[in-house]
N, C-alpha and C positions, 0 to 999 in steps of 0.2 A: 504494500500500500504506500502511496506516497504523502512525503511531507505535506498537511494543507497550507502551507504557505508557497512551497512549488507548483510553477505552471505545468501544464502538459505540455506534450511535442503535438506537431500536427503526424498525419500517416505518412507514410514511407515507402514510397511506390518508384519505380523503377522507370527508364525510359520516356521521362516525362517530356520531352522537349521536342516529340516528334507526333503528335496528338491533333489527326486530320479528320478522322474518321468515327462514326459511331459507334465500329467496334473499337478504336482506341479508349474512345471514353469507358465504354462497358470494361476494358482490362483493367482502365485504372480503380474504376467502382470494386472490382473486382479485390483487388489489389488492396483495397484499401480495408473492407470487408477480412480478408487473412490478416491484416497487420491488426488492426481492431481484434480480432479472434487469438491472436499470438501476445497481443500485448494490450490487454484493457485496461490497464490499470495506468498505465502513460499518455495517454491519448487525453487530451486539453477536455474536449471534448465527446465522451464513450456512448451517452446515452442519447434516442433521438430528441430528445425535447431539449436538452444541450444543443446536440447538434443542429436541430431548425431554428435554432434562435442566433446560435453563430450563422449559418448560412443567409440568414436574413440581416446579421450586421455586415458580413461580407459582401453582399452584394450591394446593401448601401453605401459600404464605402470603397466600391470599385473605381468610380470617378476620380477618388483623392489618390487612390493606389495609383491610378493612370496619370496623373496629373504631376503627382510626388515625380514619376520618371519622364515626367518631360514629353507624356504623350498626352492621347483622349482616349474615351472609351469606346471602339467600336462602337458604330450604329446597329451591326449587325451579329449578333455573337454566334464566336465559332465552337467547335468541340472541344479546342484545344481552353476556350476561355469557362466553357460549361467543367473540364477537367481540374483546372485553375481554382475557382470559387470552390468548390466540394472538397478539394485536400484544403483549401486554408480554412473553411468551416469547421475540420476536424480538431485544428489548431486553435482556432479565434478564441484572442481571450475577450 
């Protein structure tokens, strides 16, 4: 069990940087799903009601994440940005 004063990590997925496709997104779900099952107890976020509430601060603050690196946020979001939001949800403090 961890310290309550330690945060969690986010999941720990593999091959993240090549995320074009539906089935990429579904590996990383996938992926994320094992790392969650192998380690629940470090994950920021382990349970769903955690987890949707991070995924919903995540995506409000997609704009500033984009912004912070000198870009914008897609008009149109890709797999790779749907893969993106779901591992930092897992993470989101």
């Amino acid at each position: 069990m961890r310290n309550p004063l330690e945060t969690g990590r986010s999941a720990e997925v593999g091959e993240f940087d090549q995320i074009a496709s539906h089935d990429d997104a579904a590996r990383v779900v996938d992926e994320m799903l094992s790392d969650l099952r192998q380690h629940p107890d470090e994950w920021e976020n382990p349970t769903l009601e955690h987890f949707l509430d991070a995924l919903s601060a995540s995506l409000s603050a997609l704009p500033y994440l984009y912004a912070n690196q000198g870009g914008s946020l897609p008009d149109l979001p890709t797999w790779k940005l749907l893969a993106d939001v779901l591992v930092m949800a897992s993470g989101y403090e």
